[in-house]
C-alpha positions in Angstrom: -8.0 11.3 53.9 -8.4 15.4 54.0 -7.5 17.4 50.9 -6.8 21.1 51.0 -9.4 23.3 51.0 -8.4 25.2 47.5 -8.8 21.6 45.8 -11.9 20.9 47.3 -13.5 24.3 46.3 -11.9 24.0 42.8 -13.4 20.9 42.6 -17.0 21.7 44.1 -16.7 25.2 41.1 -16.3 23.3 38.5 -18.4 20.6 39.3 -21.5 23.3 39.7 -20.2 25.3 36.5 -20.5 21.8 34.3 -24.4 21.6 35.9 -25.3 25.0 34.8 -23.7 24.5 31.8 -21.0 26.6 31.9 -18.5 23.8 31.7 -18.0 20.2 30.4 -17.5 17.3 31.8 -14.8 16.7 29.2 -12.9 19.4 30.2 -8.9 19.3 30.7 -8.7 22.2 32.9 -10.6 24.8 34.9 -10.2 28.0 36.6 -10.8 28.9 40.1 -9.8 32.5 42.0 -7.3 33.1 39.5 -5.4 29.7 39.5 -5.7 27.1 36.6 -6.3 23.5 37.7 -5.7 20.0 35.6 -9.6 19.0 36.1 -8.1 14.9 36.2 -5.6 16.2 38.8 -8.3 17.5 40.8 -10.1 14.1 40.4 -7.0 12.3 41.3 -6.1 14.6 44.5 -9.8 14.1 45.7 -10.1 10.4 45.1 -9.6 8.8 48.6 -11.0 12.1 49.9 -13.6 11.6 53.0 -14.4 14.9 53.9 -18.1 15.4 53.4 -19.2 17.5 50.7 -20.9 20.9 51.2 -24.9 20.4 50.4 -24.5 22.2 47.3 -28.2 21.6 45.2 -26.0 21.6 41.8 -23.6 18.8 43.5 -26.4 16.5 44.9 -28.2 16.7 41.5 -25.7 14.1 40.0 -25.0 12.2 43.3 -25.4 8.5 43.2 -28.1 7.3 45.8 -26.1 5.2 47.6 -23.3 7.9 47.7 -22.1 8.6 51.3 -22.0 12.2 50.5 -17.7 12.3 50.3 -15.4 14.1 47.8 -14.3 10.2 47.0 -17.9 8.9 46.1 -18.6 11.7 44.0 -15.1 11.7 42.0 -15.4 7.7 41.6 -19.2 8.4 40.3 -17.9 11.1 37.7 -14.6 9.7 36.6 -17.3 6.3 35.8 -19.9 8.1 34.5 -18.4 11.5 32.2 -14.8 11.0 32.5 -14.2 7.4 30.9 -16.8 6.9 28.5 -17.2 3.9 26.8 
């Protein structure tokens, strides 16, 4: 499944802003190029997404080995991993 390219960059900005530090994984929202986003709605748009990711350092810092480099693999590893902590 493609999601829109807005979504994805959202995604892929706040993703690299919680790496530097900038944001948290906890977050409920985020900005991007002027727009607020609801960070699980992002998470939930991206979910069955299979476009590729871009070969963003930040991004493949947290990727799961045996990610297949998707949106979807690396919104399932987060939600898992920050988003639902136990």
């Amino acid at each position: 499944m493609h999601a829109q390219s807005h979504v994805r960059e959202a995604f892929v900005d706040w993703a690299e802003n919680v790496t530097l530090g900038q944001a948290a994984w906890h977050d409920v929202a985020t900005e991007f190029e002027g727009n607020e986003y609801q960070v699980d709605s992002l998470l939930g748009r991206l979910w069955n997404c299979t476009d590729q990711l871009p070969s963003s350092p930040l991004l493949l810092i947290d990727m799961p080995p045996s990610s297949n480099g998707t949106y979807a693999a690396m919104v399932r590893h987060l939600k898992a991993e920050y988003r639902n902590p136990n």
